[in-house]
C-alpha positions as CSV (number, residue, x, y, z in Angstrom):
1,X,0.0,0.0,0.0
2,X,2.9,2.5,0.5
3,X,4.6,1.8,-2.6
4,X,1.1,1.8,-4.4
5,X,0.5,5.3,-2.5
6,X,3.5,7.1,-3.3
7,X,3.5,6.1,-7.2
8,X,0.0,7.7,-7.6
9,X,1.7,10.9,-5.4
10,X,4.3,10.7,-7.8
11,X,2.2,10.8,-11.0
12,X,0.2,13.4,-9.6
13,X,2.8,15.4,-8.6
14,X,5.1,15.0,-11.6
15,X,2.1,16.0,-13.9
16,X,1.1,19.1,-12.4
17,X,4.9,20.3,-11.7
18,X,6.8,19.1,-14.8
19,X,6.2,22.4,-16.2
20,X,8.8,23.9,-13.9
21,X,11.1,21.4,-13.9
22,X,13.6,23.5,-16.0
23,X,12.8,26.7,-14.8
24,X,14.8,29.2,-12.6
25,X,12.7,29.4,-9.7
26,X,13.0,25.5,-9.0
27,X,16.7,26.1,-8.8
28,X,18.3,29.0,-6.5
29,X,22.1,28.7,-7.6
30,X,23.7,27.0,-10.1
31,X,24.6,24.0,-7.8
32,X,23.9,20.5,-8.6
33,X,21.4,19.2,-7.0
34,X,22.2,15.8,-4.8
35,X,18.9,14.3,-2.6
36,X,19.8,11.6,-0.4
37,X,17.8,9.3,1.6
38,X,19.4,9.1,5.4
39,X,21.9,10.5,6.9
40,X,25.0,8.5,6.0
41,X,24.4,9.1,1.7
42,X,24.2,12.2,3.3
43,X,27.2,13.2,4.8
44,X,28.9,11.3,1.9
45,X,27.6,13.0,-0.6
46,X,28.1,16.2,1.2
47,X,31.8,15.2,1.5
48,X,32.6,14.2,-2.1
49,X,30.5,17.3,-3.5
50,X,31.8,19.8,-1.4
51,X,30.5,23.3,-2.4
52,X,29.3,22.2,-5.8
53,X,25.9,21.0,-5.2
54,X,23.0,21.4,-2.1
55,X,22.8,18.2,-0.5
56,X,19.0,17.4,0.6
57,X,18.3,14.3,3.5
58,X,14.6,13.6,3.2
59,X,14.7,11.8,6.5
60,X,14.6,15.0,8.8
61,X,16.8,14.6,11.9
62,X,15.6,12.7,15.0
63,X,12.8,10.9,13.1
64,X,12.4,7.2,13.1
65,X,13.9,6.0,9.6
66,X,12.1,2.8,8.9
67,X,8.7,4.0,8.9
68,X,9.5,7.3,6.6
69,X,7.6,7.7,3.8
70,X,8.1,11.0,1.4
71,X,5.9,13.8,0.8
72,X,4.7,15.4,-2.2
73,X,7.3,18.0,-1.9
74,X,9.8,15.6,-1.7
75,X,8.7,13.7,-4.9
76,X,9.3,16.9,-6.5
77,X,13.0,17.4,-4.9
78,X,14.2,13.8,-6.6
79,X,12.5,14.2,-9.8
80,X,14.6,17.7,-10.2
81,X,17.6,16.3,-8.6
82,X,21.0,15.7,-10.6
83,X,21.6,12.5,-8.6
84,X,19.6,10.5,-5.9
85,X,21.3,8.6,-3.5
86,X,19.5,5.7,-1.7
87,X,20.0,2.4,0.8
88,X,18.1,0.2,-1.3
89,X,16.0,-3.0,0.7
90,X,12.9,-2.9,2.3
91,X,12.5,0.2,4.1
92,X,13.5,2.2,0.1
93,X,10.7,0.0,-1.5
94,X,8.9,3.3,-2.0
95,X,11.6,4.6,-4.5
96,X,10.7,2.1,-7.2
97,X,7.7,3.0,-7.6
98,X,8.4,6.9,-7.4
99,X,11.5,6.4,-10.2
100,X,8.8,4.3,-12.3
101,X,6.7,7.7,-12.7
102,X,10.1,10.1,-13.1
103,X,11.9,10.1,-15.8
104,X,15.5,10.7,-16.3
105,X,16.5,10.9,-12.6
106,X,20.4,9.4,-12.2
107,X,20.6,7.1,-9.1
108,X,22.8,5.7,-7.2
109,X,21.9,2.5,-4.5
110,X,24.3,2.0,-1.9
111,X,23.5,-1.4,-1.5
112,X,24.4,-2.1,-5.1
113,X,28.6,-1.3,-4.4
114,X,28.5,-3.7,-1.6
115,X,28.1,-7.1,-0.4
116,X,24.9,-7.5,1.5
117,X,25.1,-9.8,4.6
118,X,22.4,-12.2,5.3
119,X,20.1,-10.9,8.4
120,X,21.4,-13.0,11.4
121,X,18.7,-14.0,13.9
122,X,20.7,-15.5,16.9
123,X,20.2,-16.9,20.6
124,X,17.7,-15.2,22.6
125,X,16.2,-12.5,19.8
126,X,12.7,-12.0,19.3
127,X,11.3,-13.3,16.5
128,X,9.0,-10.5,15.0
129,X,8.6,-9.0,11.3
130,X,10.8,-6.6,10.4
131,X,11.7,-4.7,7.3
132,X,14.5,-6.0,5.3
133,X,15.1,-7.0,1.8
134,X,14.0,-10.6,0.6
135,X,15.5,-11.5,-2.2
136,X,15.3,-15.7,-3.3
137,X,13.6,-16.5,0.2
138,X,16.9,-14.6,1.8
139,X,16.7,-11.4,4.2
140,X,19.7,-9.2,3.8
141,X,20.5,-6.4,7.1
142,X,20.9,-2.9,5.6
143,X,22.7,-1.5,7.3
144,X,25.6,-1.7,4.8
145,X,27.9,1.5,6.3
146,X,28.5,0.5,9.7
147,X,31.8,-1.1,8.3
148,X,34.2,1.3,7.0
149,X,35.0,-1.0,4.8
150,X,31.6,-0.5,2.8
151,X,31.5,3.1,3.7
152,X,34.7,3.5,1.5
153,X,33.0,1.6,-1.2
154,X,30.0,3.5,-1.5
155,X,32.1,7.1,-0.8
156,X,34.3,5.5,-4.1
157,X,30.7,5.1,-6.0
158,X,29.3,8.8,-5.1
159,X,32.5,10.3,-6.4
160,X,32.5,8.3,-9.4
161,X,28.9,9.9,-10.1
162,X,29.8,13.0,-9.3
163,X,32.5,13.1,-11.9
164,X,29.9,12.2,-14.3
165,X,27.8,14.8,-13.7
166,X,30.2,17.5,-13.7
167,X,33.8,16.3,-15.5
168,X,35.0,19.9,-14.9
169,X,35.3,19.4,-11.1
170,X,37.4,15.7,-11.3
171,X,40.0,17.2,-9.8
172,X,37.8,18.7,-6.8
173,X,36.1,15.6,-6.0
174,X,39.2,13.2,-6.2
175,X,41.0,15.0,-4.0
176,X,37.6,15.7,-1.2
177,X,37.2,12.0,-2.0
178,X,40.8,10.7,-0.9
179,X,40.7,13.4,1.9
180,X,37.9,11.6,3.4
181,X,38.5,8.0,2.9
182,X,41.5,8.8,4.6
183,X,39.7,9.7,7.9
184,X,37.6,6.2,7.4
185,X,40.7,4.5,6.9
186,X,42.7,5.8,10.3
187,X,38.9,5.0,12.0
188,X,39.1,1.6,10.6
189,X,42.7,1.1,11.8
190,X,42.0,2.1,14.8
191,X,39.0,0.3,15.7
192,X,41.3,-2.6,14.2
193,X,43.7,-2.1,17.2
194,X,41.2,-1.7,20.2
195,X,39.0,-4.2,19.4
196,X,41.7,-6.8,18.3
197,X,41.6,-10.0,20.0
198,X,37.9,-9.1,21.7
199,X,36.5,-12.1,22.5
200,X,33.9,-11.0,25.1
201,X,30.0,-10.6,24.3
202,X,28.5,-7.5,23.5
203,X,25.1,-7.1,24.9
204,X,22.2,-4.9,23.1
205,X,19.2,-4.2,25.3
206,X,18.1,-3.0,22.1
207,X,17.7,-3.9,18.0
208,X,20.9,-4.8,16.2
209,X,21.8,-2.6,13.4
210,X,25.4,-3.6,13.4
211,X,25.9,-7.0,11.9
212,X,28.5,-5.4,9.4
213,X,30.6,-3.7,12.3
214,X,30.8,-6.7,14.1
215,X,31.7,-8.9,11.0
216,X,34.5,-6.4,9.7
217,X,36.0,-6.8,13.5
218,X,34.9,-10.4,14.4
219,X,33.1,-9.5,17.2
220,X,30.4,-11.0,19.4
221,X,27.0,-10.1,20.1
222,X,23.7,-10.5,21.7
223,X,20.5,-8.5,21.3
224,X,16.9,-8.3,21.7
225,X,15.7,-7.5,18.9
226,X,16.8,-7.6,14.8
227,X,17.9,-5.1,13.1
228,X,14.9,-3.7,11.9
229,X,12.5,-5.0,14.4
230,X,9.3,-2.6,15.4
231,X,8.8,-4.2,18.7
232,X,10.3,-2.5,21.8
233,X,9.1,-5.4,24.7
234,X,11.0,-7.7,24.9
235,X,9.6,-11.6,26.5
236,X,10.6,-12.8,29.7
237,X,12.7,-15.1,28.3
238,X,14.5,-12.7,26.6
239,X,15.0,-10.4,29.1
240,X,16.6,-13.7,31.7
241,X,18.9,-14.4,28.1
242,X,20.8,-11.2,28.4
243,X,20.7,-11.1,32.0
244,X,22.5,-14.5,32.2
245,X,24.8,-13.6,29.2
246,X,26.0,-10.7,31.1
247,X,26.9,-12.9,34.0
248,X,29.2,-14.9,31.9
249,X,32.0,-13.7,29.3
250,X,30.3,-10.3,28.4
251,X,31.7,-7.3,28.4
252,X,30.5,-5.3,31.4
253,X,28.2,-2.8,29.8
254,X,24.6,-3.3,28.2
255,X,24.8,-1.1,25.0
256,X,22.0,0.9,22.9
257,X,21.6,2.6,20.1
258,X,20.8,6.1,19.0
259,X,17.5,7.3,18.7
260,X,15.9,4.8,21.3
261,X,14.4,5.1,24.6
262,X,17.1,2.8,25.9
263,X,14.8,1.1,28.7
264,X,15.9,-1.8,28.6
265,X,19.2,-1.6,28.3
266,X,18.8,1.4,31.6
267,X,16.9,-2.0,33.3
268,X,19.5,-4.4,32.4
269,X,22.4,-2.3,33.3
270,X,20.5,-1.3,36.5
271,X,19.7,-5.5,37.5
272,X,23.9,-5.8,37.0
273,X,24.9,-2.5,38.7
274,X,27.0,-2.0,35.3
275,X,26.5,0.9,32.7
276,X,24.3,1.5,30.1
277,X,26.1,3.3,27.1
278,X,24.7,4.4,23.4
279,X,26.3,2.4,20.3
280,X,25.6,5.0,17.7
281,X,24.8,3.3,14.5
282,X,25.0,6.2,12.3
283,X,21.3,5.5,10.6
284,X,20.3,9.2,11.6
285,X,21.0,11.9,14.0
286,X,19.2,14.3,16.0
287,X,18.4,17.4,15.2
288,X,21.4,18.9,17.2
289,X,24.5,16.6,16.3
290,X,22.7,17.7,12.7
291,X,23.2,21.7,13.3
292,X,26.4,21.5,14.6
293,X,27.7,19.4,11.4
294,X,28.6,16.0,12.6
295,X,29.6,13.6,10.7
296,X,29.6,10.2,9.8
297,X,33.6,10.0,10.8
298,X,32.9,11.9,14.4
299,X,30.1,9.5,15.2
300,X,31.9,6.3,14.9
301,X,35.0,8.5,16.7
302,X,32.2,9.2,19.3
303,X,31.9,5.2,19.6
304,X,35.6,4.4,19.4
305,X,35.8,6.9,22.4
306,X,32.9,4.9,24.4
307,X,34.7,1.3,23.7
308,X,37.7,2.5,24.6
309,X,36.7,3.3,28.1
310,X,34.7,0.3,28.6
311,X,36.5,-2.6,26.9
């Protein structure tokens, strides 16, 4: 029904504003125009194009990112956009049916430059529907960027489309490109050393948007909930899983991730007289880390700081 909903938005939309499309007053500068999805094509983008285009996110900061859906206006935005930058799965099945309608509109899918990781339900996760991709009876996890591994892939892709777009500025973007895979490489070596060696469990009193972190560092985890998962009570049995994993070989903090309410984690952490600490997954931001320009480089900084003093 969404996808059905947002292609008749689109066709409405494009009809009655496809007048305008070339027209001055859609277009305030002479910038290209890059739309992004969430917040990590954002800050990428943002970071390869530099000055030379206005980088939109749709999903506004703060907002739960799963259950977005776009608005007329920002219909509009992508079908007048140079290049649109989307995750791709199940919580972006809305833009197939909007770039049916469009015509025109250069895309780029992050989770087209990467491999996708099979969803992992382990040990002590509730089982619920969730919103990932299904391809051939298989459910991939989306959340492609939490390696920096796959966030130098997809920074490699953007760049590559911005020298299509604009030749001219090669130069420009090669050099803002290397610039910042360089950060993401010295964050990747450093995560590297700290978490070397980690055996101990990880325990998420939370959903688990970090398969591909803890793959690229082969790290252990337990969590209530996948991924995706809309449910925010967990079962009894559940809740006695993580307490009894954090009496064994677990490192001695419950972690959470950004966004949440963290109440389970605050109970867990409370039952153990340990600490509760947030796991930032980088999926979106609030509207303040927005303001004051972080990025997706200080974020998993912010996280290499938290491990550090807990590991």
């Amino acid at each position: 029904m969404k996808r059905l909903m947002a292609l008749l938005a689109a066709l409405i939309m494009l009809c009655g504003c496809s007048a305008g499309k070339g027209e001055s007053s859609e277009k305030l500068s002479e910038k290209l125009s890059v739309v992004t999805t969430i917040f990590p094509a954002y800050d990428f983008a943002r970071q390869v194009f530099g000055d030379t285009a206005e980088v939109t996110m749709l999903l506004k900061p703060g907002t739960e990112s799963h259950t977005y859906d776009p608005t007329a206006r920002d219909i509009v935005k992508i079908n007048d956009c140079d290049l649109f930058i989307f995750n791709g799965g199940e919580s972006d099945s809305w833009v197939e049916g909007i770039l049916e309608a469009a015509e025109g509109v250069r895309t780029l899918c992050m989770m087209d430059v990467v491999e996708a990781l099979e969803e992992e339900h382990i040990e002590g996760m509730e089982e619920e529907t969730h919103e990932h991709e299904k391809t051939d009876g298989a459910e991939y996890d989306e959340h492609i960027w939490t390696s920096p591994k796959n966030a130098v892939k997809i920074v490699e892709s953007i760049k590559s489309a911005a020298v299509e777009i604009a030749p001219e500025n090669k130069e420009l973007y090669s050099d803002a490109t290397d610039k910042y895979i360089g950060e993401i490489n010295e964050l990747d070596s450093d995560f590297k050393q700290l978490l070397d060696g980690e055996s101990r469990y990880f325990v998420f009193g939370d959903r688990f948007p970090l398969l591909y972190f803890f793959r690229e560092y082969g790290l252990n985890y337990c969590a209530a909930f996948p991924g995706c998962g809309s449910e925010t009570e967990p079962s009894a049995r559940t809740i006695g899983f993580l307490l009894n994993k954090l009496d064994g070989d677990a490192v001695r903090t419950v972690f959470y991730i950004e966004l949440s309410n963290h109440k389970l984690a605050d109970t867990l952490a409370a039952e153990k007289g340990i600490g509760a600490e947030e796991f930032h997954t980088c999926h979106n931001i609030t509207a303040e880390d927005f303001a004051a320009g972080e990025t997706y480089v200080s974020l998993m900084r912010r996280n290499y700081k938290m491990l550090k003093e807990v590991l």
